[in-house]
C-alpha positions as a Markdown table, in Angstrom:
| # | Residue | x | y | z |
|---|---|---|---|---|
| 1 | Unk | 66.8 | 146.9 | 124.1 |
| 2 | Unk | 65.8 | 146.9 | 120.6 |
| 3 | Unk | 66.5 | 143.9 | 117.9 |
| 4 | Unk | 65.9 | 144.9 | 114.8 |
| 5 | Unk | 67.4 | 146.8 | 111.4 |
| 6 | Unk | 65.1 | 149.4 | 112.0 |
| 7 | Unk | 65.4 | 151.9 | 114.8 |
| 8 | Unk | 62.0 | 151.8 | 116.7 |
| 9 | Unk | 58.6 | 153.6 | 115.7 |
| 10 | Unk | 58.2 | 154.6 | 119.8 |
| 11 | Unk | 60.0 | 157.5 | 121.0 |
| 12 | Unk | 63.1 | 157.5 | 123.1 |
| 13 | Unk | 65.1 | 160.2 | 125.0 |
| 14 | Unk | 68.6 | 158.4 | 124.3 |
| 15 | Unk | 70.3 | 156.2 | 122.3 |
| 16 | Unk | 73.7 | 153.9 | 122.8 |
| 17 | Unk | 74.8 | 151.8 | 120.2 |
| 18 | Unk | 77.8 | 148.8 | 121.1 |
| 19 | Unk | 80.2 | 148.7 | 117.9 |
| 20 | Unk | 79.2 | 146.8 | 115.6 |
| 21 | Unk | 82.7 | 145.3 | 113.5 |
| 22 | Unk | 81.2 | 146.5 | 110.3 |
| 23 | Unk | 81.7 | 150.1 | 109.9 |
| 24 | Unk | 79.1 | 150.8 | 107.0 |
| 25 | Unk | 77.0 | 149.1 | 109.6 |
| 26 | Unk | 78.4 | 151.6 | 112.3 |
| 27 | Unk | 77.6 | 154.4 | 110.0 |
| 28 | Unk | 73.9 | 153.3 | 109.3 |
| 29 | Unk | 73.5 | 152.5 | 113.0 |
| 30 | Unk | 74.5 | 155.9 | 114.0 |
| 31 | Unk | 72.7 | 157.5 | 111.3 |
| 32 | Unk | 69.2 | 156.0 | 111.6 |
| 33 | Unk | 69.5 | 157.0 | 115.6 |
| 34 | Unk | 70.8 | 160.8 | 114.9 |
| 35 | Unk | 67.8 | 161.2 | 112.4 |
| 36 | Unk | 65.2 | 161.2 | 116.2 |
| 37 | Unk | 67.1 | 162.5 | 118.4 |
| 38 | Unk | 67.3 | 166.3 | 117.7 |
| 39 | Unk | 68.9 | 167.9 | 120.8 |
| 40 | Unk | 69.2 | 165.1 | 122.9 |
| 41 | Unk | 72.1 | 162.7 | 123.4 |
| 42 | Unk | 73.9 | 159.8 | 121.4 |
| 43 | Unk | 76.7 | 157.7 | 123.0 |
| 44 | Unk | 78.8 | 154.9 | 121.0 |
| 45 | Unk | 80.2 | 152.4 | 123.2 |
| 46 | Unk | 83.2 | 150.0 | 122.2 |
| 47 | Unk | 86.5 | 148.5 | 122.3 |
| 48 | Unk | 90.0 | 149.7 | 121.1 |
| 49 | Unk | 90.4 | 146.6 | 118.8 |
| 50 | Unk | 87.0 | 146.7 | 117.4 |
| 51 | Unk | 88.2 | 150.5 | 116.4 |
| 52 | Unk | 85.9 | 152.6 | 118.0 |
| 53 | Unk | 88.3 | 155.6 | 118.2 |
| 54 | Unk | 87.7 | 155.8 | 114.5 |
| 55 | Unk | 84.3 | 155.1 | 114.5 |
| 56 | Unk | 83.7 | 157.8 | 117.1 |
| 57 | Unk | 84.6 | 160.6 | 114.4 |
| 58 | Unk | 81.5 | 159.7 | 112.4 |
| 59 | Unk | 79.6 | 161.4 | 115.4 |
| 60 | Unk | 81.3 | 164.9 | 114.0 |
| 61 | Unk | 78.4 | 165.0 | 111.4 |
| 62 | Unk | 75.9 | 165.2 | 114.3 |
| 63 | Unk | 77.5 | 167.6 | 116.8 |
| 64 | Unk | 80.7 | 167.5 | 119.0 |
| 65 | Unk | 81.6 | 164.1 | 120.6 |
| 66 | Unk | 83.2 | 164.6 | 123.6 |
| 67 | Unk | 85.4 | 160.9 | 125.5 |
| 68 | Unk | 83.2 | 160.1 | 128.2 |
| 69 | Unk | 85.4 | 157.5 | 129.8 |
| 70 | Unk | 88.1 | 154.9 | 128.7 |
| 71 | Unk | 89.2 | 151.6 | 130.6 |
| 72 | Unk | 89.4 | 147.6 | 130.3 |
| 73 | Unk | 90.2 | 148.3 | 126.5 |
| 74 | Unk | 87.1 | 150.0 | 125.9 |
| 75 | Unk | 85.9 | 153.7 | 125.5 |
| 76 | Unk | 82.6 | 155.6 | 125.9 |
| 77 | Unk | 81.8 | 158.4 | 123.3 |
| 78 | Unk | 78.5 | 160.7 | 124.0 |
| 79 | Unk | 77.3 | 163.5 | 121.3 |
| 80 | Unk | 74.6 | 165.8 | 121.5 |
| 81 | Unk | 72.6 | 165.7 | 118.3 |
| 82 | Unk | 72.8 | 169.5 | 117.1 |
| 83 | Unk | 72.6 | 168.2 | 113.1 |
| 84 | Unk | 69.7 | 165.6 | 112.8 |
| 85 | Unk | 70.3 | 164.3 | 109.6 |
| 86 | Unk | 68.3 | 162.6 | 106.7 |
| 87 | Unk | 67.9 | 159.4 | 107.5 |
| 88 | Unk | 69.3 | 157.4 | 105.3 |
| 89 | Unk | 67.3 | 153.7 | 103.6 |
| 90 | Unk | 68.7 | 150.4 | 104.5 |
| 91 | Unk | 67.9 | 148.9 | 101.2 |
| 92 | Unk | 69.9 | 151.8 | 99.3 |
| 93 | Unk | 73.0 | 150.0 | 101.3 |
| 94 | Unk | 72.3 | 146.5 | 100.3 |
| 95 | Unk | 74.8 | 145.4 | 97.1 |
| 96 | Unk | 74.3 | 142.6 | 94.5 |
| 97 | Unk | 76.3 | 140.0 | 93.0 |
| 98 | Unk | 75.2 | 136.9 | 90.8 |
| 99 | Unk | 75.8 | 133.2 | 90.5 |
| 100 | Unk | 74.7 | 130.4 | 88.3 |
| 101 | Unk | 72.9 | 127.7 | 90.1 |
| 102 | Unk | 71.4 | 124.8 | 88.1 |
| 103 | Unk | 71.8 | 126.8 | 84.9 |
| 104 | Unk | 70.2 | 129.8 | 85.9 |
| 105 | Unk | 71.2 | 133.3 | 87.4 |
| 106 | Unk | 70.7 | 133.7 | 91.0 |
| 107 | Unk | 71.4 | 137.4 | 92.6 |
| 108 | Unk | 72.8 | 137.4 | 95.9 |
| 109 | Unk | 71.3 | 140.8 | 98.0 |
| 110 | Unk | 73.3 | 141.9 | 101.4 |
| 111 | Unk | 72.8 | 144.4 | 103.9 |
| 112 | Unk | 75.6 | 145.8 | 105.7 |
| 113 | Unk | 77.2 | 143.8 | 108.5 |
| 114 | Unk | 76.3 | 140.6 | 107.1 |
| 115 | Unk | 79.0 | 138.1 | 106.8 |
| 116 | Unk | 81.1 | 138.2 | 102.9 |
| 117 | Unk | 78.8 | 141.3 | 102.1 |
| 118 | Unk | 78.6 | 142.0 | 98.7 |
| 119 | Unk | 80.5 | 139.0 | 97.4 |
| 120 | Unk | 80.8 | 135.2 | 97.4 |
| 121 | Unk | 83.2 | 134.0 | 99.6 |
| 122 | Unk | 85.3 | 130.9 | 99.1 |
| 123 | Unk | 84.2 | 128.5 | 101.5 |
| 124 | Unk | 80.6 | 128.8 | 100.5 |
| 125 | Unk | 81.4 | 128.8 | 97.1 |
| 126 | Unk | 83.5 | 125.2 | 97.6 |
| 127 | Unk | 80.1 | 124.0 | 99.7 |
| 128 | Unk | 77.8 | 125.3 | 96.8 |
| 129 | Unk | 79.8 | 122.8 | 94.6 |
| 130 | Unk | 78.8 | 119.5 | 96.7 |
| 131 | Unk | 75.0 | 120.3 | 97.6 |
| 132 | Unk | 74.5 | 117.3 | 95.0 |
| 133 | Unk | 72.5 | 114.5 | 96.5 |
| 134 | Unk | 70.3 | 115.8 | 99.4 |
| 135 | Unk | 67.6 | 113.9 | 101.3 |
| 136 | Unk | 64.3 | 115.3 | 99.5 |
| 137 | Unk | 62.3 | 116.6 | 102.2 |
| 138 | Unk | 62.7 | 120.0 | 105.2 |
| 139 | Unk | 66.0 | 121.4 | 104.6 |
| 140 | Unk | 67.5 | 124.0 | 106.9 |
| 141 | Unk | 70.3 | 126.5 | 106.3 |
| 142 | Unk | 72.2 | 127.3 | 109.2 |
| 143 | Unk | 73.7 | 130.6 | 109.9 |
| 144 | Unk | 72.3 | 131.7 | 106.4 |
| 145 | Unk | 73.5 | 135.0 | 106.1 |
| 146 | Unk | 72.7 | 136.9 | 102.7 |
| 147 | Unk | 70.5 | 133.4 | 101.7 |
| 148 | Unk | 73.5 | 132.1 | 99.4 |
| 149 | Unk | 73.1 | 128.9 | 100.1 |
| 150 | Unk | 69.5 | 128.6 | 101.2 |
| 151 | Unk | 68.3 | 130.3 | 97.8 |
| 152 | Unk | 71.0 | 127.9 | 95.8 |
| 153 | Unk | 68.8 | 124.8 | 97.5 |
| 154 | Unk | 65.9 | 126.1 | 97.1 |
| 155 | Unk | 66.8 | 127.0 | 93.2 |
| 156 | Unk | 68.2 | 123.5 | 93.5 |
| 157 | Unk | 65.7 | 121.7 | 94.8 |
| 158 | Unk | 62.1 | 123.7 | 94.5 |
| 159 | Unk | 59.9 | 121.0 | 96.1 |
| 160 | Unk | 61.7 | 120.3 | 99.1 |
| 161 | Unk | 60.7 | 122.9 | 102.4 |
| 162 | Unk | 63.3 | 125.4 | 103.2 |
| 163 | Unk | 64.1 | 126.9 | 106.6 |
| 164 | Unk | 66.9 | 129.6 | 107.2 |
| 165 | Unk | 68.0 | 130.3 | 110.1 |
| 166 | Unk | 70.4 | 133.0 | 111.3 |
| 167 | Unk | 70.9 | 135.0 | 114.8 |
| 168 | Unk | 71.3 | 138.1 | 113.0 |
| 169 | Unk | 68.6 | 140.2 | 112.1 |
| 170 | Unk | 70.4 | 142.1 | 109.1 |
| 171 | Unk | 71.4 | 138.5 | 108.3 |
| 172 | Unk | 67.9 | 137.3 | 108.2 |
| 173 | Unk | 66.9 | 140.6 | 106.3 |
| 174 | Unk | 69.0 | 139.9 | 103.5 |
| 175 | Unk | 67.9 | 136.2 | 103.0 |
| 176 | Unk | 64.6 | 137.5 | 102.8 |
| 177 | Unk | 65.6 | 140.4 | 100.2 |
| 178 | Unk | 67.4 | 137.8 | 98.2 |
| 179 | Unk | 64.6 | 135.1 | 98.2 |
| 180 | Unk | 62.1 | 138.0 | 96.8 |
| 181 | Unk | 64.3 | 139.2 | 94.1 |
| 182 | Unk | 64.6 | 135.4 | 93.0 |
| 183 | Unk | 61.2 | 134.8 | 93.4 |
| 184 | Unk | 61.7 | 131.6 | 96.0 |
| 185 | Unk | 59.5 | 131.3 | 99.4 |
| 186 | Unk | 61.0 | 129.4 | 102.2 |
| 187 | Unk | 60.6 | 130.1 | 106.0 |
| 188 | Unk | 63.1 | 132.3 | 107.5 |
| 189 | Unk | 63.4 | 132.6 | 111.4 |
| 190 | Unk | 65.7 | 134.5 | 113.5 |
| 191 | Unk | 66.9 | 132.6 | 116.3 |
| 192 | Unk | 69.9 | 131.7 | 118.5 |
| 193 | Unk | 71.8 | 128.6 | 117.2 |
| 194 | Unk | 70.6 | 125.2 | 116.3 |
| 195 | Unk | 68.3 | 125.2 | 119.3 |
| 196 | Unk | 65.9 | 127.6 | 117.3 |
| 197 | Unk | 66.0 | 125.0 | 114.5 |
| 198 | Unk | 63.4 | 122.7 | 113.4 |
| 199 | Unk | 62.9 | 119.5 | 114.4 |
| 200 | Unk | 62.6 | 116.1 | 112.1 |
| 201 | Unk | 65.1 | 118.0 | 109.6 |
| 202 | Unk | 66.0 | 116.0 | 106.1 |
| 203 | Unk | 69.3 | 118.0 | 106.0 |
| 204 | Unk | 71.6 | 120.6 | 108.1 |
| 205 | Unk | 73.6 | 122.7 | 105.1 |
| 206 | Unk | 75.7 | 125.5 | 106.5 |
| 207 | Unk | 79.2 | 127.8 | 106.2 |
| 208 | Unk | 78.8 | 127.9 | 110.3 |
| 209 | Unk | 80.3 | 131.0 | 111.9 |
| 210 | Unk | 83.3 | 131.3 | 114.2 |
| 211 | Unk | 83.6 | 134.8 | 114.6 |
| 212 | Unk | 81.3 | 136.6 | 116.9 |
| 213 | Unk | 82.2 | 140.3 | 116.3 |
| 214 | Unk | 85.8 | 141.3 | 116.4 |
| 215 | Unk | 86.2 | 137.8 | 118.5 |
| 216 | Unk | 86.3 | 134.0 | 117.4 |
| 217 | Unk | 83.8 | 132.3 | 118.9 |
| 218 | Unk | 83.3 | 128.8 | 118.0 |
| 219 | Unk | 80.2 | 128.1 | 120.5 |
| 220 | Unk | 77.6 | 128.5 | 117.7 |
| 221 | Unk | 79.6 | 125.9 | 115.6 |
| 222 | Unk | 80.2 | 123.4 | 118.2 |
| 223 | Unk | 76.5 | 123.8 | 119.5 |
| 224 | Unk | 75.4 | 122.6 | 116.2 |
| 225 | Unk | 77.7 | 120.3 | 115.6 |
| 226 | Unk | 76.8 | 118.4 | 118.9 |
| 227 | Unk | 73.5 | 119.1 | 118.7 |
| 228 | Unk | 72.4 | 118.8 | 114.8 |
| 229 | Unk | 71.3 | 114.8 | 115.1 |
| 230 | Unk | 68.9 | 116.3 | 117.2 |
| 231 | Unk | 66.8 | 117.9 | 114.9 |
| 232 | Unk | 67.2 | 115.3 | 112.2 |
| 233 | Unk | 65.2 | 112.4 | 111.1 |
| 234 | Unk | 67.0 | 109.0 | 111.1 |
| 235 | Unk | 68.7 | 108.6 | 107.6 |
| 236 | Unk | 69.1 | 113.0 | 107.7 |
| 237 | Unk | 72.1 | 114.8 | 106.7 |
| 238 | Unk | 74.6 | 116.9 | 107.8 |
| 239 | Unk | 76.7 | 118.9 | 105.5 |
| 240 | Unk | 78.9 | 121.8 | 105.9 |
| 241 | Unk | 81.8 | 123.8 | 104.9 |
| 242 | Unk | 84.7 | 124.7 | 107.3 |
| 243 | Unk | 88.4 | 125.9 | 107.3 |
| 244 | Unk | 90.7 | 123.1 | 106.8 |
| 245 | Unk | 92.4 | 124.2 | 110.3 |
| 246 | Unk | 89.0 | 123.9 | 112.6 |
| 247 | Unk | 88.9 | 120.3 | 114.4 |
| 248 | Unk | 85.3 | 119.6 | 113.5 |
| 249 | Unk | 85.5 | 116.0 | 112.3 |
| 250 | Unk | 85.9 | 115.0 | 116.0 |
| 251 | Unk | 83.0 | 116.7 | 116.9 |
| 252 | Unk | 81.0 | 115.0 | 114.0 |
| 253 | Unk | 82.1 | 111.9 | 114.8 |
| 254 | Unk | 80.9 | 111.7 | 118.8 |
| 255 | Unk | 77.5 | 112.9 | 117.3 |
| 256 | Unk | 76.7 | 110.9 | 114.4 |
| 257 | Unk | 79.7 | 108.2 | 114.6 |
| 258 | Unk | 81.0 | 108.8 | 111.4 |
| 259 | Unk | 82.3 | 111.5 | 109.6 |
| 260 | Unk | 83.0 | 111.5 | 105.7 |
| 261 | Unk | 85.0 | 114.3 | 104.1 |
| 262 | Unk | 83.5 | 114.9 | 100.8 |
| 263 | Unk | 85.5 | 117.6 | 99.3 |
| 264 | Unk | 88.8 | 119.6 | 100.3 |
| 265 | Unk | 90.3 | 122.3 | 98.6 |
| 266 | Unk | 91.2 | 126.6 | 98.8 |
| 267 | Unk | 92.1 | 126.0 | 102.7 |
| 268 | Unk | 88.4 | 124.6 | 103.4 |
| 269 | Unk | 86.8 | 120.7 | 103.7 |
| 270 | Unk | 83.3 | 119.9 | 103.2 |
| 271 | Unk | 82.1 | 117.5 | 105.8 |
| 272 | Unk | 79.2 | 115.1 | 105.7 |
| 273 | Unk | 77.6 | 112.7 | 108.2 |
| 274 | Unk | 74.0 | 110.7 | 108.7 |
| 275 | Unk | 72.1 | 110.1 | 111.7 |
């Protein structure tokens, strides 16, 4: 099982790929794989509502996909590789936007498959309006995605340490890309939810996630929610964006005790509490 946005330098027989819900990610995926495996077999794995009966026609370009089996919502494509293509470069995917932070232009760098790629989306934006304030000290951004946030803080606020943290490595690529091409260092670590965090944090920023592919999933949000005072210092911060819908306050509140809403507006509420 290979984690990565890279297929592997080793050699392999086979290849399956689980649907991503991005299809330029899908494309790339299936791309990078068909470019080693010349004669030998592909399969694409995936369910109805993530739309893998139309991702399955990108295997055309490689030979002729045949249905290997369909049940429990899901279906199983295979295709023998008869067309190797050119593999194609991640980085030629990624897209670009700008912001101003602190007077200054910041350019945002995504890969595909990372969350809002190629544009800013409103929560964050509403969050990157209240990052006033902060503890001086380790900062972390959770679930960082393209580095939005995390390169606004660090832009921000260029002595305190920076951690980003995300589960996803195209996520975590991205940051990275977007820190370079602003010329900002900060550590960023791949890891799965707050429990890969830190410890003796000055401040928790994020836009946490609740989707986890075509599903919502609030486990990641909860679990740092619940478990954020954890990896702060006394007098550290929480702050984060959500939908104005999500019940998070309650959440906040039987970790830290309090709860302050700082900001609300464009169907979102920025929340704020101290351990």
């Amino acid at each position: 099982s290979h984690f990565g946005v890279n297929v592997p330098e080793t050699a392999f027989e086979g290849a399956v790929v689980f649907l991503p819900k991005s299809r330029e990610l899908t494309s790339y995926l299936l791309n990078a794989l068909a470019a080693r495996l010349q004669g030998r077999e592909l399969y694409l794995v995936g369910e109805k509502r993530g739309g893998i009966e139309g991702a399955a026609k990108l295997l055309h370009a490689f030979g002729k996909p045949r249905k290997l089996d369909s049940a429990r919502h899901c279906q199983l494509w295979q295709v023998t590789v008869e067309q190797a293509p050119q593999a194609v470069e991640l980085e030629s995917l990624a897209q670009r936007y700008q912001l101003q932070i602190a007077g200054e232009p910041l350019t945002v760098i995504s890969l595909p498959g990372v969350f809002s790629h190629g544009r800013l989306d409103r929560g964050t934006e509403l969050l990157l309006e209240h990052i006033d304030g902060l503890p001086r000290g380790h900062l972390l951004d959770f679930g960082c995605g393209a580095g939005v946030v995390g390169a606004s803080l660090k832009r921000r606020y260029p002595d305190n340490q920076l951690t980003l943290l995300d589960v996803d490595a195209f996520a975590t690529a991205s940051s990275r890309l977007t820190l370079a091409a602003n010329g900002l260092e900060a550590c960023v670590i791949t890891g799965d939810g707050i429990d890969a965090a830190p410890l003796h944090l000055d401040a928790i920023i994020s836009n946490p996630p609740f989707h986890s592919g075509v599903h919502t999933s609030y486990h990641a949000a909860e679990n740092l929610l619940e478990k954020s005072a954890q990896h702060l210092k006394k007098g550290g911060e929480l702050r984060l964006v959500a939908n104005s819908f999500l019940r998070y306050q309650p959440l906040i509140e039987g970790a830290f005790g309090r709860c302050q809403t700082v900001a609300e507006g464009r169907g979102f509420k920025i929340y704020r509490a101290v351990k």
